[in-house]
N, C-alpha and C positions, 0 to 999 in steps of 0.2 A: 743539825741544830738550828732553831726558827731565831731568827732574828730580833727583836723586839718592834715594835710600833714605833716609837721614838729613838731608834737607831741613830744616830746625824750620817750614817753615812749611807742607810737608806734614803732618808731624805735629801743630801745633797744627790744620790742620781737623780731622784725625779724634777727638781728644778735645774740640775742638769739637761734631763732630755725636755722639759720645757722651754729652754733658752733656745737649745737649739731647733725646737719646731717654731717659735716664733722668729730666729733669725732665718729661717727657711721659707715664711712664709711671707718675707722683708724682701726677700732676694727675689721672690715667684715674683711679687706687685711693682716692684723697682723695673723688672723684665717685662713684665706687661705694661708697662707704660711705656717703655722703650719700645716697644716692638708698634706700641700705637702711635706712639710718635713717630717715627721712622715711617710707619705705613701714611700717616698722613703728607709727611715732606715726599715719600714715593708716588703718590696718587696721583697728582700733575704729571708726575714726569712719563709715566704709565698709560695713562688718556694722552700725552701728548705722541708719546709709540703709535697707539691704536691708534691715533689719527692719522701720521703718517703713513703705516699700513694701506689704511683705508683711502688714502689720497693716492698712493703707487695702484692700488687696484681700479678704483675710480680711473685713473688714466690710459692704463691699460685698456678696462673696458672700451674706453672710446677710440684707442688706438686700433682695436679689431672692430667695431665699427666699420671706423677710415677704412679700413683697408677693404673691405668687404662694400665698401660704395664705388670703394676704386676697383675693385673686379666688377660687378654690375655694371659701370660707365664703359670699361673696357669691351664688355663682351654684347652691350646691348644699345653702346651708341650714347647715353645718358644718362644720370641718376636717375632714381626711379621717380614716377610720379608722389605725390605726399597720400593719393590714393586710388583707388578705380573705382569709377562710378557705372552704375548700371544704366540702361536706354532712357531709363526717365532723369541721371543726372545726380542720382544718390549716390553718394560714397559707400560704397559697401567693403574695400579693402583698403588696408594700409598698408604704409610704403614697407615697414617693419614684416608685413608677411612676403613681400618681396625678396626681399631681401636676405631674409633665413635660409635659403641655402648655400648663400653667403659667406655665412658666419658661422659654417660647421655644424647646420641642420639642414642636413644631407638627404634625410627622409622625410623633411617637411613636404614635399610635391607630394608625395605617396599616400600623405595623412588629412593634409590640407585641400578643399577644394575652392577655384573659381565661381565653378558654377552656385555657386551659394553665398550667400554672403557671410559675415567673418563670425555672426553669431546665428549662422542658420543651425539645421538639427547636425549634420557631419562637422563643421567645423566649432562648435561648442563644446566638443569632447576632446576636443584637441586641450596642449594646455603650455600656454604659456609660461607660466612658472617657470619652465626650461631656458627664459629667454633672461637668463643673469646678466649678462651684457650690457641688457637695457639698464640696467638698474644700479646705482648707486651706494654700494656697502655702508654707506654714512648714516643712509636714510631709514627707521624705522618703519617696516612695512609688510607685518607678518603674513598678509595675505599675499603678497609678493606677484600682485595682475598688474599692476602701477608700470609706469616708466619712468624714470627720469632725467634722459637724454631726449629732447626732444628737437622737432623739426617747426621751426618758425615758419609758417606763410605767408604769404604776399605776395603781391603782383609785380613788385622787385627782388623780392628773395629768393635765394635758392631752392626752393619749395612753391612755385606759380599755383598750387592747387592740382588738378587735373591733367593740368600739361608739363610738361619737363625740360628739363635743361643739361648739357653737357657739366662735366664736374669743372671745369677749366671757366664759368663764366660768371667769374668776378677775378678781383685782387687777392692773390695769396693771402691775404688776411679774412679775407672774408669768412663769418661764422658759418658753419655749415648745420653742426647740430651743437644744442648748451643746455646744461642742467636747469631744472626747471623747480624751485622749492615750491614743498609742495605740490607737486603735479596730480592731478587726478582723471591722468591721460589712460586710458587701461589697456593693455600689450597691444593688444591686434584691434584695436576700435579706429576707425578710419576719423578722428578727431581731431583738432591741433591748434592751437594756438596762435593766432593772429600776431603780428607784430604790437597792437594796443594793447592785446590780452597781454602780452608778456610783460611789456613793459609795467603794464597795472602791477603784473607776478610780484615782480622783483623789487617794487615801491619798499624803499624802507620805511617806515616808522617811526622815523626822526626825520625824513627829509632830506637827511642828506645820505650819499652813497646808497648801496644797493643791500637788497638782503641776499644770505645766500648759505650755500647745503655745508662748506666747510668753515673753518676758521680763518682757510687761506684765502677763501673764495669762491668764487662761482668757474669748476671747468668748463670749456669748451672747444670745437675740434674746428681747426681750419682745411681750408680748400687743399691747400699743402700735405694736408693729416698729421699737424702739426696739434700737440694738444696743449691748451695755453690757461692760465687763469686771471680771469677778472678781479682786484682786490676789492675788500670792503666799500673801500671809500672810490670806487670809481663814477663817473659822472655816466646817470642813466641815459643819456644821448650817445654816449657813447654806441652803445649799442646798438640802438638804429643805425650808425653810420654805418658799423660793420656789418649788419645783417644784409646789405646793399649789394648786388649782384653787378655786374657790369650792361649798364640800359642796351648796350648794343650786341650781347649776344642772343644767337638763335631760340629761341621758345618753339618745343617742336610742339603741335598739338596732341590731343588727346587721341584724337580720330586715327593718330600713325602707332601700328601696332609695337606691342616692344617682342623682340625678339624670346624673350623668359616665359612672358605669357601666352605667346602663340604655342610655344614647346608645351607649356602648362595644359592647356585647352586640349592641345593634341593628344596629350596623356592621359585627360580624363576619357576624351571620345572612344579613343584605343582600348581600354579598359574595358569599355561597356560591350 
């Protein structure tokens, strides 16, 4: 039997099931604002995770570093030079390809050569990328050739240029290697940073205290392998102080062979 058009009790279902699709769709925007709300009071707390992350990785990286400077000094008498320069006195490697088998690039000797320098035709094809350690999970840098631990030089620093130094030759405090913002150091390029350049680096933009890759601040690794941080507002003299080596230890020169690289050389001659 058909209903009639103006039944009331047809009509009271349909503004029935209209109440309740607009209390339903009362309920969806009430939840959606909630969930927006909520995601905005979460978003701080969330970046401030990921920073942290990124500050225990950050550390890490520099703590194998340390430790990979501390077997190089062990086994070869000294930190490594900041580069090797070839007969006419060009930097052609850095201390970073030294250093790599080190630091758990175990087949770097195999892949890498001496006899070339660090962007001749064999060693071009090599590839850095691999060398995460260097680099700073904080920092944006898709093409991932950058460093951003780097080696300060000077003629009082731990880093003399060309000649070298024992790891023991300053004050436990002394910075050994410190993030560089900004840096556009590239993995294996025999380049680096003067103590004036850094300091320019790290000029804030207000004048006062320093700029820097975290929120907490600027890491950095001491002679101890101790990894430490500079906060925002620290005095930029500060940093010269500590970059300060001890005036009366040994500087061996360049002319005295290092032990890694004679084995080096000898590998490649072998080979041939």
């Amino acid at each position: 039997m058909n209903v009639p058009a103006n039944n009331p009790a047809s009509t009271e279902g349909v503004q029935t099931k209209t109440v309740k699709t607009k209390s339903h769709r009362r309920i969806a925007i009430i939840l959606l604002i909630c969930l927006i709300g909520c995601s905005g009071l979460l978003a701080p707390a969330i970046q401030a995770a990921r920073e942290a992350s990124r500050c225990t990785t950050c550390v890490y990286h520099l703590r194998q570093i340390g430790i990979g400077l501390q077997c190089f000094d062990a086994a070869n008498g000294s930190l490594p030079p900041a580069c090797l320069c070839n007969e006419k006195g060009k930097p052609i490697h850095s201390w970073v390809a030294l250093l790599a088998p080190y630091v758990g690039h175990y087949s770097w000797r195999r892949t890498y050569s001496l006899k070339e320098p660090w962007d001749g035709p064999n060693n071009s094809k090599c590839h850095p990328q691999s060398f995460s350690e260097f680099q700073c999970p904080s920092v944006d840098d898709p093409s991932q050739v950058t460093v951003d631990y780097v080696a300060v030089v000077g003629p009082d620093t731990m880093w003399p240029g060309h000649d070298r130094v024992g790891l023991h030759s300053g004050n436990p405090d002394t910075i050994l290697l410190i993030e560089m913002p900004d840096s556009d150091y590239r993995c294996l390029e025999p380049r680096f940073p003067s103590v004036e350049e850094f300091m320019a680096k790290i000029k804030s933009p207000t004048g006062k205290g320093i700029r820097c890759i975290h929120p907490r601040g600027l890491a950095y690794l001491t002679i101890r392998g101790e990894v430490r941080w500079f906060p925002p507002d620290t005095d930029p003299e500060t940093f010269r102080r500590l970059l300060k080596r001890n005036p009366n230890c040994e500087v061996i020169p360049a002319q005295e062979k290092i032990p890694i690289v004679e084995g080096w050389e000898q590998s490649e001659n072998d080979s041939k």
